[in-house]
C-alpha positions in Angstrom: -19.8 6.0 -73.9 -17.8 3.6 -72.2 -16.7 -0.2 -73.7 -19.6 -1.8 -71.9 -22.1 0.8 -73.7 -20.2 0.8 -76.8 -19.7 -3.2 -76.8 -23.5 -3.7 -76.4 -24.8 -1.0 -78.9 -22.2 -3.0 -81.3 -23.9 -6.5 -80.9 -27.5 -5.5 -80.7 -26.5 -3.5 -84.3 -25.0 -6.4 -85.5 -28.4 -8.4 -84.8 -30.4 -5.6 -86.1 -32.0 -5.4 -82.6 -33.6 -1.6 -81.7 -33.1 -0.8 -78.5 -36.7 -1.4 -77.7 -36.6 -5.2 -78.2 -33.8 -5.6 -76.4 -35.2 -3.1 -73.5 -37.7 -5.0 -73.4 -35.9 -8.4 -73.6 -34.1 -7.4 -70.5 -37.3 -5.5 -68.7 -36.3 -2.3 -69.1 -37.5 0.8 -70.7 -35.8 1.8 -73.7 -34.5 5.2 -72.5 -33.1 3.2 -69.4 -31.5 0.4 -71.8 -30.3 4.1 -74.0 -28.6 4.9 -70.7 -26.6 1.6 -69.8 -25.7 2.2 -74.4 -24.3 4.8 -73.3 -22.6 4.4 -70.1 -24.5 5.8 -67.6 -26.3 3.2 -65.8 -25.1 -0.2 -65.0 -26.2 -3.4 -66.1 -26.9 -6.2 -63.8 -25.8 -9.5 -64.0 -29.0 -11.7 -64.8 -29.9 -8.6 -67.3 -26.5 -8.9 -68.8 -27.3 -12.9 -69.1 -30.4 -12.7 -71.0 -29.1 -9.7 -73.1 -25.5 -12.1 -74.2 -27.8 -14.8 -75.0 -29.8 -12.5 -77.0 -27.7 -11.2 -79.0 -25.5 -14.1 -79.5 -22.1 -13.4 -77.9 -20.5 -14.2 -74.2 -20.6 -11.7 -71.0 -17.5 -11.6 -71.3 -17.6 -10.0 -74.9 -19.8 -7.4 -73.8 -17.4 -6.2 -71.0 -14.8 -6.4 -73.4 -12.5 -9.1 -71.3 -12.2 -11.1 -74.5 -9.8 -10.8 -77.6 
């Protein structure tokens, strides 16, 4: 899993989000949102948007670029 992927599986568990609100939150299936969790599909930028808003934290958290 890379920091991205681990970074957003970390929020939405801290929200108690499953991954098929916030799939569907970002309209996405859930095994395509379980692929960006764990690294292997990218996230775009609008999708990352709604999905920092969602879960209450910056874009920049979820890439890890923040402290």
């Amino acid at each position: 899993m890379n920091n991205l992927g681990n970074n957003i599986k970390a929020a939405r568990l801290a929200r108690g989000y499953t991954q098929q609100q916030v799939a569907k939150a970002i309209d996405l299936t859930r095994p395509t949102y379980a692929l960006i969790e764990a690294g292997e599909r990218d996230i775009s930028l609008s999708q990352a948007e709604v999905l920092a808003s969602m879960l209450r934290v910056s874009v920049d958290e979820l890439r890890g670029a923040v402290d």
